[in-house]
Backbone as CSV, one residue per row, in Angstrom:
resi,resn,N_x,N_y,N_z,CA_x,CA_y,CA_z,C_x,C_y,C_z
1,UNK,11.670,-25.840,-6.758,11.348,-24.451,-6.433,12.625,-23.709,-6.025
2,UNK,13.022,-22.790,-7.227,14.163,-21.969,-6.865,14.296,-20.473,-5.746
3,UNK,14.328,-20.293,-4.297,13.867,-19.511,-3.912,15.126,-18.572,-3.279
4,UNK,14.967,-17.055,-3.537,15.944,-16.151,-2.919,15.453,-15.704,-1.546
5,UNK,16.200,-15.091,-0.918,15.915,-14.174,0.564,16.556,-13.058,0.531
6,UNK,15.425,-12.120,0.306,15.955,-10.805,0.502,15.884,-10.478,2.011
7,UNK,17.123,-9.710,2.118,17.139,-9.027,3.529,16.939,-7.654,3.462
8,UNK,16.259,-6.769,3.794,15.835,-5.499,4.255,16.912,-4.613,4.792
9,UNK,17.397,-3.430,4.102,18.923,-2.776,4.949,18.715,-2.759,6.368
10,UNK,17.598,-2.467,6.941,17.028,-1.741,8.500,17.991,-3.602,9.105
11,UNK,16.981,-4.555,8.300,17.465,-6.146,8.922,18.569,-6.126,8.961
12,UNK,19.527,-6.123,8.178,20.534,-6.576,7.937,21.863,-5.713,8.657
13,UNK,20.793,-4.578,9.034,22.103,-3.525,9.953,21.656,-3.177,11.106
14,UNK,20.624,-3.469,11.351,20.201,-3.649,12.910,19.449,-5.227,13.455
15,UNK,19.011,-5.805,12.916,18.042,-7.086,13.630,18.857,-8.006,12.198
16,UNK,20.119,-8.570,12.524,20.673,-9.298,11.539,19.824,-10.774,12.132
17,UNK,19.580,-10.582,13.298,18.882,-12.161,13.898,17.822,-12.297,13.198
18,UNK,16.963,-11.165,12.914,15.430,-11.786,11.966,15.727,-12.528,11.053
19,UNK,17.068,-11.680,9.864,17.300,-12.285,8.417,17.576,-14.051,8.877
20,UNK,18.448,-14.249,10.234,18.687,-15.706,10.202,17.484,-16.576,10.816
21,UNK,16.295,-16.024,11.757,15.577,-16.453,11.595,14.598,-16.857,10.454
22,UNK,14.608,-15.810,9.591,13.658,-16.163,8.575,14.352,-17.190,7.603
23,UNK,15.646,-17.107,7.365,16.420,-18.233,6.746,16.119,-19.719,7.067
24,UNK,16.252,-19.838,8.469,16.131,-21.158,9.733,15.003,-21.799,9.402
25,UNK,13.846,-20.468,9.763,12.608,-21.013,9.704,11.957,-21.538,8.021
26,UNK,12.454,-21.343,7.172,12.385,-21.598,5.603,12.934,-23.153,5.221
27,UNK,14.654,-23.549,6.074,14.423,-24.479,5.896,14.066,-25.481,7.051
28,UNK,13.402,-25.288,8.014,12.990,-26.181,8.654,11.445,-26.556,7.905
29,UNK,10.883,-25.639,7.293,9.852,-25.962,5.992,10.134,-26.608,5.050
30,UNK,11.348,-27.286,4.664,11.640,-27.535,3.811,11.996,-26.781,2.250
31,UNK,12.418,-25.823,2.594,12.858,-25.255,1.553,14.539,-24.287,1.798
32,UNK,15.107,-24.506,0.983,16.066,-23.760,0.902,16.727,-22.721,-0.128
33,UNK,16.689,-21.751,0.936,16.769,-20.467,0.213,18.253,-20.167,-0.042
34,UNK,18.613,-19.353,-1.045,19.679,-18.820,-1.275,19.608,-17.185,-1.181
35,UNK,20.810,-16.954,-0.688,21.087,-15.298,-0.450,21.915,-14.761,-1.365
36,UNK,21.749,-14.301,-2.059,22.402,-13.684,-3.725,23.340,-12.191,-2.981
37,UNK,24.252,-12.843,-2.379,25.707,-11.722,-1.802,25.677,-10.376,-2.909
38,UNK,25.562,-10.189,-3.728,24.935,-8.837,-4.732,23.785,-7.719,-4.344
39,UNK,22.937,-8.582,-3.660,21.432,-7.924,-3.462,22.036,-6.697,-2.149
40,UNK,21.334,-5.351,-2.418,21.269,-4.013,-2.199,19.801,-3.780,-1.432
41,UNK,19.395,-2.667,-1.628,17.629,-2.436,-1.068,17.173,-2.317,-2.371
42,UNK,15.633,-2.181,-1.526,14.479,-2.299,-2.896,14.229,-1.184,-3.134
43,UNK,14.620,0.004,-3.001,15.096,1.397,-3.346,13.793,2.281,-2.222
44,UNK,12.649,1.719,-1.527,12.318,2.194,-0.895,12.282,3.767,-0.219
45,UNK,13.207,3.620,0.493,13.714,4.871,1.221,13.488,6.701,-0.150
46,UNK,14.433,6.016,-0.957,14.770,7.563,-1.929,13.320,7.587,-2.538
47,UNK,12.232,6.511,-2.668,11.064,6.624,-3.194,10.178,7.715,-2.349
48,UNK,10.151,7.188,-0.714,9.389,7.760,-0.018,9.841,9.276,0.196
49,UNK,11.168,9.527,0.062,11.610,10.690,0.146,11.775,11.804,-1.255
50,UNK,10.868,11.146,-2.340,10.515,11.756,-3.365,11.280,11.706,-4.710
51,UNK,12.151,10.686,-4.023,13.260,10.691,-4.912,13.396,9.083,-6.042
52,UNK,12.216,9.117,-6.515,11.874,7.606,-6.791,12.838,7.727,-8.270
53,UNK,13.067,8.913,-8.915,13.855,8.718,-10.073,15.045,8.475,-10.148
54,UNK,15.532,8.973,-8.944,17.179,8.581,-8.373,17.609,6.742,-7.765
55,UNK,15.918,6.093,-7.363,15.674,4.750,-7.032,15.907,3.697,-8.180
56,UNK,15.319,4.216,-9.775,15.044,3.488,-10.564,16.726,2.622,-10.912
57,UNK,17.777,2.909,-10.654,18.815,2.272,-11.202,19.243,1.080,-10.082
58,UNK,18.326,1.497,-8.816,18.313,0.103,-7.562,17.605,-0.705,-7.908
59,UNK,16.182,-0.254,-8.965,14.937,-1.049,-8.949,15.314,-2.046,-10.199
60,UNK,16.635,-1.707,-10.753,17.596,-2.560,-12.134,17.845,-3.773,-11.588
61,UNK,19.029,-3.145,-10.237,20.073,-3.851,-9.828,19.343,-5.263,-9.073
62,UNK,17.846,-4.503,-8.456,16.994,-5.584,-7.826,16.778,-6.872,-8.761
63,UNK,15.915,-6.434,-9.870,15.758,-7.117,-10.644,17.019,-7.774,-10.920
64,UNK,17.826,-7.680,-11.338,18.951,-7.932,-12.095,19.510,-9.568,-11.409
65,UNK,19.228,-8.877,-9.795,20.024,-10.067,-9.026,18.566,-11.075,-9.189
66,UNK,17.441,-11.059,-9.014,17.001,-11.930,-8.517,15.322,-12.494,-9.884
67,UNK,15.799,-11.896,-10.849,15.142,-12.401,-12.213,15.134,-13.920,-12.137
68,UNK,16.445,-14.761,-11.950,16.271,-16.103,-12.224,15.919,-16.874,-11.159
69,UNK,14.887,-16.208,-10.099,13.966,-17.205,-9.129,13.025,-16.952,-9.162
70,UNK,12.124,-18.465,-8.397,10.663,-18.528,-8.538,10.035,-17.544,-7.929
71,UNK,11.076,-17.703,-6.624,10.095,-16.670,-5.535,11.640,-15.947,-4.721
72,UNK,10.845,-14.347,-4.430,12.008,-13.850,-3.731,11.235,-13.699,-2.506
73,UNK,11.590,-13.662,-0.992,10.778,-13.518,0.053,11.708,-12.779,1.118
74,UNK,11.133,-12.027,1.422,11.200,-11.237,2.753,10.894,-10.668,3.599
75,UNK,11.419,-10.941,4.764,10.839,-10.221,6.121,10.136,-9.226,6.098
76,UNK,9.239,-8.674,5.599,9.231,-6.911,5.330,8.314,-7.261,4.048
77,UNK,7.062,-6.883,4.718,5.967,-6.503,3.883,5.658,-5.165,3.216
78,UNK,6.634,-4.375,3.882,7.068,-2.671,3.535,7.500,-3.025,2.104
79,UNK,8.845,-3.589,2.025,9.587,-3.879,0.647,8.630,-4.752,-0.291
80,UNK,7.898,-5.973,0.346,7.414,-6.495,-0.923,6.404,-5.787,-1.646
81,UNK,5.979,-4.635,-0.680,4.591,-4.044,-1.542,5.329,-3.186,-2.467
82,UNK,6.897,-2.676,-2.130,6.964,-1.838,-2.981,7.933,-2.425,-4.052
83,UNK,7.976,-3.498,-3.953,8.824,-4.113,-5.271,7.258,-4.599,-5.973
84,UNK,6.419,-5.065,-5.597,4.824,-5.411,-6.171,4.450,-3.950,-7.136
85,UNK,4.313,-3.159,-5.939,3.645,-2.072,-6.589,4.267,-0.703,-7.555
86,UNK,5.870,-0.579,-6.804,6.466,0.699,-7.417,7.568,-0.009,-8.194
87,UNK,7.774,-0.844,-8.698,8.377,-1.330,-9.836,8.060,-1.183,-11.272
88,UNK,6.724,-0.353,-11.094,5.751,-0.130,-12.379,6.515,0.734,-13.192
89,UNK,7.129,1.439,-12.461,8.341,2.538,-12.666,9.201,2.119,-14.248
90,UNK,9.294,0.786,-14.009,10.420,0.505,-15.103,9.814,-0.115,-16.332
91,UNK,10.491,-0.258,-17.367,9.816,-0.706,-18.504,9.335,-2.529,-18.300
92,UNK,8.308,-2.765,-18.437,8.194,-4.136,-18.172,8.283,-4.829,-18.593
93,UNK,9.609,-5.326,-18.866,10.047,-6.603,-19.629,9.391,-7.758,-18.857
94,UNK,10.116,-8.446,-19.822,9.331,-10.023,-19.231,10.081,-10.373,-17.313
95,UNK,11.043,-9.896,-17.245,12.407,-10.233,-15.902,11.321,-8.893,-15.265
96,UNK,11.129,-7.920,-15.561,10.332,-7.095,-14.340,9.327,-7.636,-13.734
97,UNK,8.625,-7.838,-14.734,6.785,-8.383,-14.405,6.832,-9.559,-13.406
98,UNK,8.125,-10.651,-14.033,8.308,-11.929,-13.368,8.756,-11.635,-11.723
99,UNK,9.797,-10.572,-11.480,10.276,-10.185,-10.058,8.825,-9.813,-8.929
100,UNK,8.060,-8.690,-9.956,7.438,-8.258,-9.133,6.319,-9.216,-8.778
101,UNK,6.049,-10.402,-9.741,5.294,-11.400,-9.189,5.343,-12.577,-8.082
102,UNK,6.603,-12.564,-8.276,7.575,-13.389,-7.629,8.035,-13.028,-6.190
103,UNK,8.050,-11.364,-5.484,8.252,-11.188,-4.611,7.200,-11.169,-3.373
104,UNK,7.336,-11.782,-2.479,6.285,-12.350,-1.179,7.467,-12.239,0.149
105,UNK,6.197,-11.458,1.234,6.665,-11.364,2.250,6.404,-12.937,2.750
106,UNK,7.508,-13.001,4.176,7.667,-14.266,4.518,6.260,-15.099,5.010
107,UNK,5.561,-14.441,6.048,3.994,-15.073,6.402,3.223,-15.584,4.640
108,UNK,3.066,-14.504,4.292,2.542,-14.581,2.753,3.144,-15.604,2.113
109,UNK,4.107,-15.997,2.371,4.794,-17.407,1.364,4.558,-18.521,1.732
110,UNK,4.623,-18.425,3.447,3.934,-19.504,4.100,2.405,-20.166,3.865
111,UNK,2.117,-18.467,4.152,0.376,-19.310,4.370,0.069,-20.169,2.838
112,UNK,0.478,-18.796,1.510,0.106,-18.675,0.491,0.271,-20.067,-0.408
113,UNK,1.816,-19.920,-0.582,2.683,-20.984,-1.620,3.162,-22.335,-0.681
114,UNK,3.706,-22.370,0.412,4.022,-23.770,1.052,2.446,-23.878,1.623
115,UNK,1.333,-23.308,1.863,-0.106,-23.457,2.568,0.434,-24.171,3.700
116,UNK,0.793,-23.471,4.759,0.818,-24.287,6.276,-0.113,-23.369,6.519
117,UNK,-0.799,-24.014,7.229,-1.739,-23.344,8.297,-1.736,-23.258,9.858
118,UNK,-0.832,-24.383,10.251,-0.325,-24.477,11.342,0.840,-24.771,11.931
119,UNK,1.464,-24.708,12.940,3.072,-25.041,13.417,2.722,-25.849,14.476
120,UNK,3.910,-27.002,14.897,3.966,-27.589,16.141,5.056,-26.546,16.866
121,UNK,4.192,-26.796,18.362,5.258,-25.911,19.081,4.720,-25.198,20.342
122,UNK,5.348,-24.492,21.132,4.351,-23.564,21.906,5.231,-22.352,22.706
123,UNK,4.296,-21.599,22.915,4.916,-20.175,22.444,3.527,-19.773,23.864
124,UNK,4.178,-19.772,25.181,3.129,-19.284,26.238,2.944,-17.903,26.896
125,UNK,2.754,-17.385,25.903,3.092,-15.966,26.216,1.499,-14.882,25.679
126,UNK,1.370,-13.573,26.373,0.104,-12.997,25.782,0.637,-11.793,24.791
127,UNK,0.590,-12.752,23.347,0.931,-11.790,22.625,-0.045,-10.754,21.697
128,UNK,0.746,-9.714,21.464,0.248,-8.413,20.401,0.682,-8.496,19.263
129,UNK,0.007,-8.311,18.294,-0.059,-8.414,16.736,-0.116,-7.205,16.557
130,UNK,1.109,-6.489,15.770,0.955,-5.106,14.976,0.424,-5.660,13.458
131,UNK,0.102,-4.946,13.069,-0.571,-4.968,11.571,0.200,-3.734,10.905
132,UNK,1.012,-4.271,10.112,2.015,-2.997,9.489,0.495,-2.388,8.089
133,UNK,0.524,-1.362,7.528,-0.377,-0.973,6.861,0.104,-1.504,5.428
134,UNK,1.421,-1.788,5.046,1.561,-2.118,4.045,1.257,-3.766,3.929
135,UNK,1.223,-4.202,4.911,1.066,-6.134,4.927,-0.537,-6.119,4.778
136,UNK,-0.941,-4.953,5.850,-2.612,-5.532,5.818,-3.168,-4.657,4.589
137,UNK,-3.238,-3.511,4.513,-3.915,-2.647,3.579,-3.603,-2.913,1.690
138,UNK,-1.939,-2.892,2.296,-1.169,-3.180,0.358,-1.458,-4.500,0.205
139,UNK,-0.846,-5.669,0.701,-0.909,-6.594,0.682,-1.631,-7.918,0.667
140,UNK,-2.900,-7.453,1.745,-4.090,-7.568,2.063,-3.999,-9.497,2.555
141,UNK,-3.371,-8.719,3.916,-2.922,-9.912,4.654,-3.597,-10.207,5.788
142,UNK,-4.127,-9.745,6.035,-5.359,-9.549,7.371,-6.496,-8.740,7.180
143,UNK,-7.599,-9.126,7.678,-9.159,-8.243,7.607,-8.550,-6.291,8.098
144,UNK,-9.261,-5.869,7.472,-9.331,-4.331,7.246,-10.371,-4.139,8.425
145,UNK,-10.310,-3.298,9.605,-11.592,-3.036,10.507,-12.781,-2.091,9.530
146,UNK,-12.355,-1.059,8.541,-13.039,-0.428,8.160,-13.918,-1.681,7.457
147,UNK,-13.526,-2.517,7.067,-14.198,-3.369,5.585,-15.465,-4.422,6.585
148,UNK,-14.520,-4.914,7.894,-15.148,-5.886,8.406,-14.794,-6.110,9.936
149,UNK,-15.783,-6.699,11.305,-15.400,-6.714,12.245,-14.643,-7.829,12.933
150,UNK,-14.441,-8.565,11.708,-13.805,-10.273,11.858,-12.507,-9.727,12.072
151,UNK,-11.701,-9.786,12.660,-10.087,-10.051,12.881,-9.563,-11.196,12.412
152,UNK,-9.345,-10.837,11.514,-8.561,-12.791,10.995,-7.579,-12.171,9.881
153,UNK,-6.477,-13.124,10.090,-5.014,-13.007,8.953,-4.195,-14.179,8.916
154,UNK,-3.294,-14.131,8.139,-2.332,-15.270,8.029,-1.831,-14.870,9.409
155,UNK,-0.753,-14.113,9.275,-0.088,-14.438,10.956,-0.922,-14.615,12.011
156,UNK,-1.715,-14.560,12.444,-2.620,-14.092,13.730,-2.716,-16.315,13.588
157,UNK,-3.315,-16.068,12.074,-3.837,-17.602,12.202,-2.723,-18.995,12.776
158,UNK,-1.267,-18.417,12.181,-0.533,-19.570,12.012,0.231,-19.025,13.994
159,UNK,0.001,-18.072,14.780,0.105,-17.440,15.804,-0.631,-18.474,16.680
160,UNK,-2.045,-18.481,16.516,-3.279,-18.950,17.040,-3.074,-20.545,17.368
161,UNK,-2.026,-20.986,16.295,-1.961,-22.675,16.051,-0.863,-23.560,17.417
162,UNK,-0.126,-21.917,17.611,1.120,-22.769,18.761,0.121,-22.935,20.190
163,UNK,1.021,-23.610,21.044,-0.059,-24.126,22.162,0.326,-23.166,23.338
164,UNK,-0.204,-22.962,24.175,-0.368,-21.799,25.442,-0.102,-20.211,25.121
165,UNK,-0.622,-19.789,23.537,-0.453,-18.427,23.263,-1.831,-17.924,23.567
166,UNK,-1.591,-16.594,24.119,-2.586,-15.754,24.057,-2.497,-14.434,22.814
167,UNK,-3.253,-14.506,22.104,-3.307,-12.811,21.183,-3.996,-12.000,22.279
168,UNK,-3.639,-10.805,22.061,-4.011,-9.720,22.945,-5.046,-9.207,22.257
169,UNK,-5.999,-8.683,22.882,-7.300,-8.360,22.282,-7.158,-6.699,22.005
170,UNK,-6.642,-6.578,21.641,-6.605,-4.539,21.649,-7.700,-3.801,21.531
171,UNK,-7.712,-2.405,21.748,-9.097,-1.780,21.167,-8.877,-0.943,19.999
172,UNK,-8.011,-0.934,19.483,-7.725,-0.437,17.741,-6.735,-1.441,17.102
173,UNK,-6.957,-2.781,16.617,-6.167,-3.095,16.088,-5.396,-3.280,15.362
174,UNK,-5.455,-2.076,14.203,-4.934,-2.139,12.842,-4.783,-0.627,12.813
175,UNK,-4.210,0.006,13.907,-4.084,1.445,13.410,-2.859,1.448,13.416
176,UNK,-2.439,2.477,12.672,-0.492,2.572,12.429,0.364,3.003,13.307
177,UNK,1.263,2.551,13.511,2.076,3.000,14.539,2.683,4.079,14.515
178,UNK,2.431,4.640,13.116,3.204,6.461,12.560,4.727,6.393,11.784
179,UNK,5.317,4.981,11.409,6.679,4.827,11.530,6.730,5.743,10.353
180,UNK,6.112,4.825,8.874,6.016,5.396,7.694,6.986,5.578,6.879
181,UNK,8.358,4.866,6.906,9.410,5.599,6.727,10.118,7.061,6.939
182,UNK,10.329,7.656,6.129,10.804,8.616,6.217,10.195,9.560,6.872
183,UNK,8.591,9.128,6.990,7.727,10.003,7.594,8.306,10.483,9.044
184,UNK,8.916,9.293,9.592,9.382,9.648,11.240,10.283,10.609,11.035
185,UNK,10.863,11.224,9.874,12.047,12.006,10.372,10.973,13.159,9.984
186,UNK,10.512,13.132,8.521,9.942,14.452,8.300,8.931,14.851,9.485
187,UNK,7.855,14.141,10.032,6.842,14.719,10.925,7.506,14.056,12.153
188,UNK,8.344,13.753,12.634,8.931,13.232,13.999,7.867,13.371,14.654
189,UNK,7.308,14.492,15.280,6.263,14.640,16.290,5.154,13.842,16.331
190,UNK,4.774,13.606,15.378,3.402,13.394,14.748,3.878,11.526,14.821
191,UNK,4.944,11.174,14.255,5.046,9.894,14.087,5.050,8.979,15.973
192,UNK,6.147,9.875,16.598,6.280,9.455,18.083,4.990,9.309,18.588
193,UNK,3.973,10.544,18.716,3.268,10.316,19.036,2.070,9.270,18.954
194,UNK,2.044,8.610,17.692,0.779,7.906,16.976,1.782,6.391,17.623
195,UNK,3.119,6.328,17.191,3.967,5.341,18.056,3.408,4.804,19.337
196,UNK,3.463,5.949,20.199,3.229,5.916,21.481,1.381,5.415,22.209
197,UNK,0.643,5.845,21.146,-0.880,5.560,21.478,-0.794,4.324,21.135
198,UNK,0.136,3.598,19.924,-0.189,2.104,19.784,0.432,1.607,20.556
199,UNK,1.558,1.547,21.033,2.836,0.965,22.382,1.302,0.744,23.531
200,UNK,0.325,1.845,24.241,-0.132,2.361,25.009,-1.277,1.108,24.733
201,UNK,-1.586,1.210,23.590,-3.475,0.179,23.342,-2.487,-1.081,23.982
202,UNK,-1.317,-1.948,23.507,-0.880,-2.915,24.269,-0.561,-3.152,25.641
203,UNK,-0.336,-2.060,26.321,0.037,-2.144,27.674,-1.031,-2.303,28.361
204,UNK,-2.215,-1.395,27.577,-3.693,-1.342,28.605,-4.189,-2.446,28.428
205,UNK,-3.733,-3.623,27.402,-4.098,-4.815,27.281,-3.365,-6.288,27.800
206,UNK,-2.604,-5.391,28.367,-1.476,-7.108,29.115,-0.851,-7.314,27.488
207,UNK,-0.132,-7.125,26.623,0.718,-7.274,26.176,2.093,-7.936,26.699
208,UNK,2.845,-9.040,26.717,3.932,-9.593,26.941,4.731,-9.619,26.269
209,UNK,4.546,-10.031,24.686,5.347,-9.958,23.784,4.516,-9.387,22.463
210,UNK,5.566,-8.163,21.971,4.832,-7.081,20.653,5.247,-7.703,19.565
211,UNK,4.459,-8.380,18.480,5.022,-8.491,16.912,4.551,-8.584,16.074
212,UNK,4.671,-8.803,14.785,4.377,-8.194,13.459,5.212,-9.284,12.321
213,UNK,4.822,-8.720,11.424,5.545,-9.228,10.128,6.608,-8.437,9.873
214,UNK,6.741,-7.113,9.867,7.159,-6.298,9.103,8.003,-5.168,10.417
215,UNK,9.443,-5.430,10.181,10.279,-5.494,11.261,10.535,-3.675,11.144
216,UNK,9.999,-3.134,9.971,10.103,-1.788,10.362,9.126,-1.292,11.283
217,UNK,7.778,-1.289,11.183,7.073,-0.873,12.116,7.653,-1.310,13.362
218,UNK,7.965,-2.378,13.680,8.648,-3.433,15.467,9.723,-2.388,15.940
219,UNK,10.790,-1.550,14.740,11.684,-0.958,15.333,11.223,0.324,15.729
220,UNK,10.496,0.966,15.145,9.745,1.686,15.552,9.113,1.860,17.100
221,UNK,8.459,1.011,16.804,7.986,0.303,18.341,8.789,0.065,19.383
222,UNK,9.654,-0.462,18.932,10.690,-0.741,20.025,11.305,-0.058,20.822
223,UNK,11.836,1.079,19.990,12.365,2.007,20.269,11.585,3.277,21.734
224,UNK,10.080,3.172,21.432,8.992,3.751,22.289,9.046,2.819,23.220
225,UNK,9.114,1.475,23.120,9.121,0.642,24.890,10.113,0.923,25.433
226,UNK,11.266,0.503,24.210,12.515,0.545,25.413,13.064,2.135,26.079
227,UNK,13.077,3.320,25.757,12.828,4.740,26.028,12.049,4.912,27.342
228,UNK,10.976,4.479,27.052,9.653,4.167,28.414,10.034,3.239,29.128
229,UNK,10.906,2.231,28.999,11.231,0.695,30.049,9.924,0.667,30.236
230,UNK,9.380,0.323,29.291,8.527,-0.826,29.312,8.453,-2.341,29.545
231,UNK,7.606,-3.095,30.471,7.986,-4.150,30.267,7.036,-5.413,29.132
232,UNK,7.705,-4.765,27.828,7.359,-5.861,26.916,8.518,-6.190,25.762
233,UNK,8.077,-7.086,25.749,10.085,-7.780,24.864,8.823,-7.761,22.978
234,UNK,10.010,-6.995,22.056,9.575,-6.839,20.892,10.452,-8.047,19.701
235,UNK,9.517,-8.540,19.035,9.741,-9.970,18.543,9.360,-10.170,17.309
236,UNK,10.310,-9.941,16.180,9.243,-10.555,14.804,9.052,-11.697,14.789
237,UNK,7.989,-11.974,13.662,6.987,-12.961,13.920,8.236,-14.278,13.124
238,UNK,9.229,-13.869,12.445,10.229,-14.987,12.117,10.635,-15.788,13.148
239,UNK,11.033,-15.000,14.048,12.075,-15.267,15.511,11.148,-15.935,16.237
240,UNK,9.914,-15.707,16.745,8.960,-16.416,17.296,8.609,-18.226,16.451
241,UNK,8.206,-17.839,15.563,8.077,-19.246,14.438,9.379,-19.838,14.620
242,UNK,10.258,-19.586,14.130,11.521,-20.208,13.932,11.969,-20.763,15.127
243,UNK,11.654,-20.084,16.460,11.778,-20.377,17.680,11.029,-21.304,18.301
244,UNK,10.321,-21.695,17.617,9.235,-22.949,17.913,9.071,-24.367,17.321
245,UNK,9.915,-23.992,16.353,9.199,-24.946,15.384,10.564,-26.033,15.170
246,UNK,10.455,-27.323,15.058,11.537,-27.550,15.206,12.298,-28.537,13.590
């Protein structure tokens, strides 16, 4: 199994520790990934900002680097939905179709393709699960509240498996935090605020430690605790796993 690791620009220029957690934690699974020194973003950003025709010569370069693996995986369920979904963009050769099949966020590779279901380890802390909208809704990585009242997902599950964790029980658990990309700059107001009601459902819940799959929504987040000195420490779900597992 030939496998790449994409890193996310946000990762790689602010939380360079996730990319090496998620590396760590890959091969302590037994697998080893390679990082293709070429790889750029998944053109994301100029998409959301309308500019998806100015993206298409990133959505080349993507492909380009990482056509000759099985699986590409990364931190960031944001990027894999949109290398899955807005790659449609390009003509679909046989190297497109194969990328966009091929790309899986990191939980998703776990649960999915290596099938762990559980970790040794323990992790004693009362933690909060964000649900980024692109992991649960695009991706369809966790129960939808509209669809069903079960709470259940890959992370929550392989979360559930370490010993002295608590999940925090929230009272909206899958609502968005407002990050949205670009959305935070265009509606700033609108994004802080929706930020701030989800920061808020965790605090009213004993929250200790905030995390997620998908390290854009976390910075987001983060950014609203630490502003507020809040006391809760923000953690992707790599750094936690990887931090446990030995």
């Amino acid at each position: 199994m030939k496998v790449a690791l994409f890193v996310p620009c946000y990762i790689d220029q602010f939380y360079p520790q996730v990319g090496i957690a998620t590396l760590q934690l890959l091969e302590k699974l037994g697998v080893q990934a390679h990082f293709p020194a070429q790889q750029t973003c998944c053109g994301q950003p100029l998409a959301n900002s309308g500019c998806e025709r100015d993206a298409l010569p990133i959505y080349k370069h993507f492909v380009d680097t990482f056509q000759d693996y099985d699986y590409v995986v990364a931190p960031s369920g944001s990027c894999v939905y949109h290398v899955r979904k807005h790659f449609d963009k390009l003509d679909q050769t046989a190297e497109v179709q194969h990328v966009r099949g091929a790309a899986y966020d990191l939980i998703d590779f776990i649960s999915t393709v290596l099938k762990v279901e559980s970790l040794p380890g323990a992790f004693p802390h009362k933690v909060g699960l964000h649900l980024s909208c692109h992991g649960q809704r695009g991706l369809h990585q966790a129960n939808e509240s509209e669809m069903t009242p079960v709470r259940d997902g890959q992370l929550s599950r392989l979360l559930r498996s370490l010993d002295g964790i608590e999940l925090t029980n929230l009272n909206r658990n899958d609502e968005c935090c407002g990050f949205g990309g670009t959305f935070c700059v265009s509606e700033a107001g609108i994004s802080a605020r929706m930020g701030q009601d989800r920061v808020a459902d965790h605090v009213r819940n004993g929250t200790q430690v905030l995390t997620g799959s998908d390290m854009s929504c976390l910075m987001h987040l983060e950014g609203i605790v630490r502003r507020a000195k809040m006391p809760i420490k923000v953690m992707h779900a790599a750094e936690i796993l990887n931090g446990v597992t030995s």
